[in-house]
N, C-alpha and C positions, 0 to 999 in steps of 0.2 A: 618519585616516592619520598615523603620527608623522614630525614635521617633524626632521630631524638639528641643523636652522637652533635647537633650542630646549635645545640641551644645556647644560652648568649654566656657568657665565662662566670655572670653574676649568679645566675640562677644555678649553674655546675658548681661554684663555692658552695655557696648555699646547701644544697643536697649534699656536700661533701662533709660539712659540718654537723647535718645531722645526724642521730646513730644507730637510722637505720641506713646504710651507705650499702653501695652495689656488692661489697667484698660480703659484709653480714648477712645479705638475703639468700644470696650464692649459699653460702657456710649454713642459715637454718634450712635453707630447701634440700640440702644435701643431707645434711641430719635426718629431718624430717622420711625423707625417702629410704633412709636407711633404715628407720623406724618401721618404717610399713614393709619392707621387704622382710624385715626380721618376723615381723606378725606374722604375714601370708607366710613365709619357711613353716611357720611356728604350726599353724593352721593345717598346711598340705601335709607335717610327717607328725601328725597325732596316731597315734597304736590304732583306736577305733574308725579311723579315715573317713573321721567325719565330713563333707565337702565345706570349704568357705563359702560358696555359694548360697548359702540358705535358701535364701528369697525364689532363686533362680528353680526352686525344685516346683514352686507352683506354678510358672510358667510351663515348663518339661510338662507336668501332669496335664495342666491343662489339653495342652498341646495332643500327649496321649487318648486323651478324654474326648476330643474334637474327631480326630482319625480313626476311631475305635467306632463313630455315631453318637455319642451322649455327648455333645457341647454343652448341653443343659444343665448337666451333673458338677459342671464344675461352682456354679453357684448355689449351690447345695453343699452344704458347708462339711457337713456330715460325711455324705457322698464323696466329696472332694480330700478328706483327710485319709476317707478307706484306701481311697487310688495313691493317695499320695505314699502311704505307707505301703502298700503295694508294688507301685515306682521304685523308691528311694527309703528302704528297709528304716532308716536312719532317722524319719521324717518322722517325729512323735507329736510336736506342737501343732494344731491344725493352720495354717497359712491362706486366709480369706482370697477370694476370687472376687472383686467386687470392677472387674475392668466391665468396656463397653465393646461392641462387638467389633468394631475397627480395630480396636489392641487384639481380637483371638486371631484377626488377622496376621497379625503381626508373627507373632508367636505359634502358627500351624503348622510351620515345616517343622520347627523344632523336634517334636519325637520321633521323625524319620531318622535321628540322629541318635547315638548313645550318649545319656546322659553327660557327663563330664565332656566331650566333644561340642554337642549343644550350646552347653554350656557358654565354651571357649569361641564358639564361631557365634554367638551372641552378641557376647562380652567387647569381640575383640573388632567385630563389625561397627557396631555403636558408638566403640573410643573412636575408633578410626574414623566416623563423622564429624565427633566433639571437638577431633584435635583438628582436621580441616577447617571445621567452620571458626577455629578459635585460630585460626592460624592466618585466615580472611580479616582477622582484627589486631591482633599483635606476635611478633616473633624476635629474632635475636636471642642468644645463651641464656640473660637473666632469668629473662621471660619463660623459657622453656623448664631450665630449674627449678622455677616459681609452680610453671604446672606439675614438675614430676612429685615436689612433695607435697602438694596441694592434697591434706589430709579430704577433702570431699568427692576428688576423683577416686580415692582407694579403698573410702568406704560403700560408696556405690560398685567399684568393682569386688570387692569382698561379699558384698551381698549378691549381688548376680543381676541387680536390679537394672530400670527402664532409663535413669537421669540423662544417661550421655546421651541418649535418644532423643529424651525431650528437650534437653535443654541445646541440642545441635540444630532441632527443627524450632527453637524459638528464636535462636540465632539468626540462622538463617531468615529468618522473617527479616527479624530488624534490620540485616544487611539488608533484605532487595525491597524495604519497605517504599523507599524513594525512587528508585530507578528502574527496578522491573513489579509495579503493585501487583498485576496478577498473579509471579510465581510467589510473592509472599503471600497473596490472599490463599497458594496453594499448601504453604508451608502452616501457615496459620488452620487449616483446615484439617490438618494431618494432626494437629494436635489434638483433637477427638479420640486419640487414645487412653488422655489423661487430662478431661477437657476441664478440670477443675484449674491446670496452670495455665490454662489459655483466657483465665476470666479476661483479665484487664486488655486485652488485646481489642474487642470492642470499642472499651473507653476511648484507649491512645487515636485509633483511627476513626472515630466521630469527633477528636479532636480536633483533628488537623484535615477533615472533610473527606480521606481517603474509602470514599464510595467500591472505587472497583476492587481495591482489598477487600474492603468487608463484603462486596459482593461474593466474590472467588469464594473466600473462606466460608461462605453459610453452602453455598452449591457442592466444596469440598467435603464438608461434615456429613450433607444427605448424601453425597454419593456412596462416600467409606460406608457412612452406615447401613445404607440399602444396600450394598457391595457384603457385607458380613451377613446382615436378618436372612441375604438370602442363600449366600452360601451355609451358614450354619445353623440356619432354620430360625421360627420366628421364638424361638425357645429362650434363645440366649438375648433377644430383647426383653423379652418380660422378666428374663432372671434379672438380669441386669437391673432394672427399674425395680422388683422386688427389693434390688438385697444393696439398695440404695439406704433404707432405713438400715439393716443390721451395719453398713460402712458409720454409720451418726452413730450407732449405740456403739463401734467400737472404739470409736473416739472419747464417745463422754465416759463411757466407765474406763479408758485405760489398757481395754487389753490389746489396742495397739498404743503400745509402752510411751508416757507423758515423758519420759528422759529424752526419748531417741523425735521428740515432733517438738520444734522452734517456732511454736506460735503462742501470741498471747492469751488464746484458751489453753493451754496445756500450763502455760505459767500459774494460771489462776487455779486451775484445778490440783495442781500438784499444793500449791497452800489452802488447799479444801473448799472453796470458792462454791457453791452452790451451782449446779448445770445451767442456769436461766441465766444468772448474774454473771457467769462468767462467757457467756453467750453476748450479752449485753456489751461488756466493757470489749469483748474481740471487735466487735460491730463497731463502735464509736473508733477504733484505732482504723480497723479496716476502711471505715469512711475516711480518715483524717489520710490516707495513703492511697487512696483512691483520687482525693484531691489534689494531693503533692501531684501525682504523676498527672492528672488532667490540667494542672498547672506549667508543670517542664515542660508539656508536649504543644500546649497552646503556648507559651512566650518565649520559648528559646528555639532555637535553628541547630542547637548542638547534637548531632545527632549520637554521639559518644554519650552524653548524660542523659537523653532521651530515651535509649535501649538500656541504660545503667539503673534509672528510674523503676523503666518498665518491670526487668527480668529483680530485681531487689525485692519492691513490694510485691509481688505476686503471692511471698511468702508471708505477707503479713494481711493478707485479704482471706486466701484459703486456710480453716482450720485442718484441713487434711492433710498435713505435706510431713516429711519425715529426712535424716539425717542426713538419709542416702541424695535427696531429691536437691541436698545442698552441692551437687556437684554443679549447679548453676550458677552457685557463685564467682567463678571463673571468669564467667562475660563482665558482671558490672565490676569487677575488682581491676580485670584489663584496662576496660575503656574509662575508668576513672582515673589509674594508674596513667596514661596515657594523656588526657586531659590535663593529668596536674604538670606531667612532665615537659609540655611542651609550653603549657600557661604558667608556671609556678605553682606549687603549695600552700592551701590555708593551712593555720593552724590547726593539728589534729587529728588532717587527714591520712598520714601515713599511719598511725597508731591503729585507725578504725580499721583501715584497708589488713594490718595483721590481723586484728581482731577478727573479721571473717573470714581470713586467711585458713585462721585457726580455727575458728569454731565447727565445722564437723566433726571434730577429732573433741574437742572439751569440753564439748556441751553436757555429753553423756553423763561424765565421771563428773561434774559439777553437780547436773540432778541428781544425779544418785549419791553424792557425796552428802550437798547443803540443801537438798530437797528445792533449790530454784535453778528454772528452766532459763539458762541465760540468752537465749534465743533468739527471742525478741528485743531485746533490749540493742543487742548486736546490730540487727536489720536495722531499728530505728534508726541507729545513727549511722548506720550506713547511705539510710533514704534521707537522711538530712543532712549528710556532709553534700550529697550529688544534687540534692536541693536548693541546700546554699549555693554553694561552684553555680548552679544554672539560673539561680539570680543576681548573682554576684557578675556573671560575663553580660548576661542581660543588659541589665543597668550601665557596662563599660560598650554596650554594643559590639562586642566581640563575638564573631561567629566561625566555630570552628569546626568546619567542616572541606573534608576533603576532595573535590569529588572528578578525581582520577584517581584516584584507590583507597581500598582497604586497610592495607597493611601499612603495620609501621614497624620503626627498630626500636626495641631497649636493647643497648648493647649489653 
């Protein structure tokens, strides 16, 4: 297993001189984490007990709505706010149902549970994936610091939401993309919960000619979904498919909130951008990251910048994705982190890698502060530092790839 602790004494000065050094990242991840536990306190001993979980209450309802017989009802918006308020007295904002019937899978035991319990055997199931599959790509004390004040895992756990889910099964993909294709074509197929993060997983594997992945994954998708149409009747496919328009209209007009979603349509529309025009310029970016990644994946062997590529732009292709979903920043910030450490450092890269470090937690109070969504901007240069690096070892013929294992150490 190679040790990071062994890299050459040049490259250790180096990173010792710079000022983001092992002692400083320690010291803000520990802040950082002290910050969100004082939140969450802040959150669970409020007088009216309101739940941190927000999000997590449409999932509950749903769930209730499914066991009850009306799965249908939950995409019915109207419907769905009655229950919820009925649920969860607390629940006055209506909270859209706009999943696919493979996610009611997901989430049907849930109200055999008391809410707040639910909740927590969710919550705590899902990290406890995220942290495996992230633990299959980097470990050692830094690293772990690094995750615990990782402001994107705490907002997705504050909300109650799906990320560690998702972003544990796109991991996983990338881990067995090369060595086991069929359990990734399976892992790939699971993500038909939230099939808008699995766009580019198509691309990457007609890249690199992986046939029996993308086999697996289209047979995994009909199965989940025939698996859901029929247990929860064919109700919840045509909701589904209906209330595919109201998820676009809640995007263009806002009332799922332009602070809290880091794409270049939210950028533009928060500076008043017309819906067509700002459709337009999301398109031309989404193409221009569509191409980076169908680039790294056809010229490089790196498979570290490869799945760093992948899981980065995702976010700049789908207009749909929100603050919580950035708990996926995790994967490319590791394996780039990881790459630089063992290769050296461009210029730069340590600053970007804070900067997504940070951005779940700033993005918000930036929108809403200077009315710009810094989002996007962040990604960018996140997909162009892990762009450069993967033409940059190209060009040196450098291929770093390990293939007895996974893990590695930042001490």
């Amino acid at each position: 297993m190679p040790d990071l602790n062994t890299t050459s004494g040049k490259k250790t000065m180096n990173a010792n001189l710079h000022w983001l050094n092992q002692k400083r990242l320690i010291f803000y991840s520990r802040i950082s984490l002290a910050l969100f536990l004082v939140i969450g306190s802040g959150f669970v001993l409020t007088p009216d007990g309101l739940p941190i979980c927000r999000d997590f209450i449409t999932f509950w309802t749903a769930s209730h709505l499914a066991l009850t017989g009306h799965a249908q009802d939950a995409y019915n918006i109207s419907l769905l706010l009655k229950a919820e308020q009925a649920d969860v007295p607390l629940s006055q904002i209506p909270l859209p149902w706009f999943y696919p019937p493979p996610f009611y899978l997901v989430v049907l035991p849930l109200a055999l549970l008391p809410f707040l319990a639910a909740y927590w055997t969710f919550t705590l199931s899902t990290l406890g994936g995220y942290f495996l599959v992230l633990r299959r790509i980097v470990r050692g004390k830094t690293a772990m610091w690094c995750l615990a004040g990782f402001s994107g895992l705490w907002i997705n756990l504050f909300h109650g939401h799906n990320a560690f889910l998702t972003a544990a099964l796109a991991g996983a993909a990338l881990l067995s993309v090369e060595r086991r294709p069929v359990l990734a074509g399976v892992f790939i197929g699971l993500l038909a919960i939230k099939p808008h993060l699995a766009i580019l997983f198509p691309v990457v594997l007609l890249a690199i000619g992986a046939w029996r992945t993308l086999i697996t994954a289209v047979v995994t998708v009909i199965i989940f979904m025939a698996i859901g149409t029929v247990t929860l009747g064919t109700g919840v496919l045509t909701g589904f498919i209906a209330n595919l328009g109201y998820a676009r209209l809640y995007v263009e007009t806002g009332l799922l909130p332009w602070v809290k979603t880091p794409t270049v349509f939210a950028f533009l529309r928060l500076l008043g951008m017309p819906v067509a025009w700002a459709y337009v310029v999301h398109f031309v970016v989404a193409a221009g990251a569509v191409i980076v990644v169908w680039h790294v994946w056809r010229r490089s062997q790196n498979r570290n910048l490869r799945s760093a590529a992948l899981m980065t732009a995702t976010f700049l292709v789908s207009p749909y994705v929100f603050d919580y979903d950035l708990a996926w920043l995790a994967f490319p910030i590791a394996w780039l982190a990881l790459d630089s450490l063992r290769n050296g450092w461009l210029r730069g890269e340590r600053e970007v890698l804070v900067a997504a470090w940070l951005l779940p937690l700033v993005m918000v109070f930036i929108a809403a502060s200077l009315n710009v969504q810094i989002g996007s901007f962040v990604l960018c240069s996140l997909l162009w530092i892990i762009y450069r690096r993967a033409t940059t070892t190209s060009m040196m013929g450098a291929v770093v790839i390990d293939d007895h294992a996974d893990q590695y150490e930042i001490p």
